[in-house]
N, C-alpha and C positions, 0 to 999 in steps of 0.2 A: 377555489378549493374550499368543501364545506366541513367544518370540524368532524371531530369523530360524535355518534349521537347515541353512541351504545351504554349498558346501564355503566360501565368502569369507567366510561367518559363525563358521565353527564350527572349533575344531582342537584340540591338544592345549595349546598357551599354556603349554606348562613351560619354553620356551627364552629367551619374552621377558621385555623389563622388566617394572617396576610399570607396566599402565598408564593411570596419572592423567595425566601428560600428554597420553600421546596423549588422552586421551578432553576432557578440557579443552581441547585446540584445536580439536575438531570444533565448539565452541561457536558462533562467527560462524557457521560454516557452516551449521549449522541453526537459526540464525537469520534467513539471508538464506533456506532453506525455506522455513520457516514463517513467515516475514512475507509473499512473495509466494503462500503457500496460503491464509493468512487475513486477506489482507487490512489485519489492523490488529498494528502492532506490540507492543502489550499484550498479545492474544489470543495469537501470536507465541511472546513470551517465557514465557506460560501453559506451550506446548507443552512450550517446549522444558526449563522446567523441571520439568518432567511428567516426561518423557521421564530427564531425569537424576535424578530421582526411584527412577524404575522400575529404573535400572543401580543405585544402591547399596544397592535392596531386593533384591538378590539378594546369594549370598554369595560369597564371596570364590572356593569350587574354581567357583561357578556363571560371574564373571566371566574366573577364570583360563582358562576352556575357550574363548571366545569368540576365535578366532583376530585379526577386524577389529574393533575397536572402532568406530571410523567405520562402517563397514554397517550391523552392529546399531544403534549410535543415530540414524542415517538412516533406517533401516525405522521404526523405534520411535515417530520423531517423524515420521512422512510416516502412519503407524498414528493417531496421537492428530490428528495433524489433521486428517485422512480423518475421524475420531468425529465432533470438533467441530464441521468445515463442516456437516455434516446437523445438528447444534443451531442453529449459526449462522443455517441458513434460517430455522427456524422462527421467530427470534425478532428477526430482521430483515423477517419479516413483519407484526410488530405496530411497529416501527417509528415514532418521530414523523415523518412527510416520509420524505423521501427517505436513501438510506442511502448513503455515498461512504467509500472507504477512505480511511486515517490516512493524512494527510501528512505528509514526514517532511524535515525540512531537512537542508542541505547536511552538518551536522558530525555529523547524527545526535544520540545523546539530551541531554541538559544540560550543559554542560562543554566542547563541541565539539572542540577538538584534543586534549584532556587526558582525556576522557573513555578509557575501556576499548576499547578497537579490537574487543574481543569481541562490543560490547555493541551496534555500530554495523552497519547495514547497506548494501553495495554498492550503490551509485548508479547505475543502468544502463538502457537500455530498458524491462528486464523489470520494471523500478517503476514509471513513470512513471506518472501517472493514470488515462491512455488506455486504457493497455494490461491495468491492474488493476480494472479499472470494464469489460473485456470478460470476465475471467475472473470476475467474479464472476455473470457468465451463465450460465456451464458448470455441469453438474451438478456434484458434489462428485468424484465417477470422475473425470471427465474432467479438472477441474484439476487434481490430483495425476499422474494419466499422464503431460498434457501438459507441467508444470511441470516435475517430477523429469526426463524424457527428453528434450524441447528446451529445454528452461533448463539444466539442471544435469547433460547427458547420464548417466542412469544407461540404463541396458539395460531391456528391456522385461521381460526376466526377474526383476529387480530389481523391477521397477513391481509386478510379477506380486504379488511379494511382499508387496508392504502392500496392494495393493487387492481381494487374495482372489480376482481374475482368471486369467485366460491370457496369456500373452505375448500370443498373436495378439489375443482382448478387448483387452487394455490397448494395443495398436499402434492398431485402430480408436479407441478412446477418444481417444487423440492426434491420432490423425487427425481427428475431429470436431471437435474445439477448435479446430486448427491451421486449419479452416475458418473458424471462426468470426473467428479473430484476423485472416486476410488480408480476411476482410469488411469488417472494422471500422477497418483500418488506414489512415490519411490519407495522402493521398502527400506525400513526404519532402521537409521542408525545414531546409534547413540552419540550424546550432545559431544562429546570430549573425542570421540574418534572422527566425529566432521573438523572438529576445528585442529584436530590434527593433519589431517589433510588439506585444509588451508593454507595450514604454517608450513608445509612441505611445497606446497605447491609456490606458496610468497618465496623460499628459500631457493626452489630451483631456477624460478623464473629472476631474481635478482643473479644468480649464477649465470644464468645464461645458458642453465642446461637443460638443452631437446630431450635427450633423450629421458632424464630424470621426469621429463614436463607431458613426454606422452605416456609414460609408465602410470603419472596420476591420473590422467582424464581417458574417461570411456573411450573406447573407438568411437561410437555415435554418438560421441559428446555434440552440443552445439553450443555457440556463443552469440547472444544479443546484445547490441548496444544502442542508445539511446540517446541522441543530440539536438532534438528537437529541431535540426537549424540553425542551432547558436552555438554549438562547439561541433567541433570538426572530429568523426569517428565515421565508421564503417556502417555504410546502408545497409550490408544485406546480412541477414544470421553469416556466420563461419561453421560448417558444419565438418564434423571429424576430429578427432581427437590429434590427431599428428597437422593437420593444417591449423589447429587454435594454436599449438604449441611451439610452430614455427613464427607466426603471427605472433606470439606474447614474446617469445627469445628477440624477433625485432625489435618492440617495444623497449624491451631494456637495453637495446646497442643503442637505440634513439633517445633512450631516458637523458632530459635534463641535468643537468647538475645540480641541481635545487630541491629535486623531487625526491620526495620521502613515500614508502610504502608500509603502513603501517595495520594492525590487524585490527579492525575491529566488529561489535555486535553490529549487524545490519537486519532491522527489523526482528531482530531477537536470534536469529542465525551468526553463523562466526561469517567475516566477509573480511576484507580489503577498502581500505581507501588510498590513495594519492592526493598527495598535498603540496604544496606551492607557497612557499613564503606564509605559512599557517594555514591556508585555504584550501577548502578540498576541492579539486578541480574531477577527481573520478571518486566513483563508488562500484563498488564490485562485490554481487553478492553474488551466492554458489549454492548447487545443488548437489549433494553426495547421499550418493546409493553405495554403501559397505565400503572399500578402499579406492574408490575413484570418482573423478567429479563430471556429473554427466550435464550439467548445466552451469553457463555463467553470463549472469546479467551485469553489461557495464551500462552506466548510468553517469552521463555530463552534461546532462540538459539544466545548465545554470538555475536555473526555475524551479528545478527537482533538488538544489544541493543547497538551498538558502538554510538552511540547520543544521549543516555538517560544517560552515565555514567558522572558522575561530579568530577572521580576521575582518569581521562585520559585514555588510550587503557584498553577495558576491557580484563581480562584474564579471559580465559574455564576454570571456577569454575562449576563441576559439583556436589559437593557433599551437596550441601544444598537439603532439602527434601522436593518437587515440593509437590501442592495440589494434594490429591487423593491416597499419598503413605501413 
């Protein structure tokens, strides 16, 4: 990979500071990148310490010349996830089930307010489930384009730069996405009437009651869930709002005695978790369009829940009995 050599990248660096700072605050920042380019916030932090990696392998006249430190390690790390998305498909092709991006709760990683603000990512649209469960449709071009230029406006010249394109390529690449995302978009309901819907939905399914449970979800609602292999849930979507809602009233005749269903922010959306002697063993986030929920992603892939757990490294508990069995 050869640096960026454009004039925001490049200059003579003998007038400014050391700079370690600067370059250690760009850290959130490509963080919230590369969390929204791959998906999962492990893979993520993969990047990004890849990427700072690659800045202290060079030497010192090598970094002194680099006029932006921010560009260069934005290129760098928009370069190393551009790599990885093309691994990533192939190997989310072999996949157990279904494969749903890392949820990420309200405080971010373990620690919640005291935790590193570095280490934490911006909770916004551009997270939410929905929205990361349509990008991961796009080719690997296309979400880098479209992320860096309407998420994070860089210039398409910019774009140019990590994805080995043209501006004008990289404008259409955006643009194809940017279709894909107003396809897939639900129309707009306000924050407080989703999570009302939530709390009705946690309420009927703890009741046990069908029919309240298909009254909330679309007729062509669908449910995914997500086990990686290491917990035990349902391979294939549930599609239909009266068969999720059969499937979830099972659930709570098979619920544990220990199991708590409690509400909370999932990726900045209202969602659901289950927990386990303090451990979150599911995560459950939701999709609602006006008074009914036409999407719900469950998420127990152990691997996906290391930051929701409050009772230290989670262990691959697969024998609890996922919605739908």
């Amino acid at each position: 990979m050869t640096t960026p050599s454009g004039p925001e990248a490049v200059g003579s660096g003998g007038d400014r500071p050391d700079p370690l700072d600067a370059i250690m605050s760009e850290r959130r920042q490509l963080l919230n990148i590369a969390y929204r380019l791959m998906g999962s916030l492990a893979e993520a932090e993969d990047a990004v310490q890849e990427t700072y990696t690659r800045w202290y392998a060079m030497s010192p006249h090598q970094r002194d010349a680099i006029r932006s430190p921010g560009a260069w390690l934005t290129t760098v790390a928009g370069r190393v996830c551009l790599n990885l998305l093309g691994s990533a498909r192939v190997r989310r092709e072999t996949y157990v089930g279904e494969w749903i991006p890392e949820p990420l709760p309200e405080t971010g990683p373990p620690g919640g307010a005291t935790a590193d603000p570095a280490d934490q990512v911006t909770l916004d649209e551009s997270v939410n489930l929905a929205f990361l469960v349509v990008l991961e449709s796009m080719t690997p071009a296309e979400r880098v384009a479209f992320v860096l230029h309407d998420v994070f406006s860089h210039s398409f010249a910019e774009v140019a730069e990590i994805v080995g394109r043209t501006p004008a390529a990289c404008r259409q690449l955006a643009s194809s996405a940017r279709r894909r995302v107003r396809a897939a978009r639900p129309s707009a309901t306000p924050a407080a009437q989703r999570a009302g819907v939530v709390r009705d939905f946690k309420r009927a399914w703890e009741a046990k009651d069908i029919e309240a449970l298909i009254g909330l979800l679309d007729p062509g609602a669908t449910a995914v869930a997500d086990g990686g292999g290491l917990a035990t849930t349902f391979l294939h979507p549930i599609e239909g709002g009266e068969r999720i809602a059969h499937a979830w009233a099972e659930l709570a005749r098979r619920r544990p005695g220990d199991m708590t269903f409690l509400e909370r922010t999932v990726n900045g959306q209202p969602g659901l978790v289950a927990q386990q002697g303090g451990v979150t063993v599911t995560v459950f986030a939701f999709e609602v369009a006006g008074d009914r929920i036409t999407r719900i992603w469950v998420v127990r892939n152990p691997e996906k829940l290391r930051r929701w757990t409050t009772g230290g490294r989670l262990d691959r508990r697969g024998e609890e009995e996922p919605p739908g069995r």
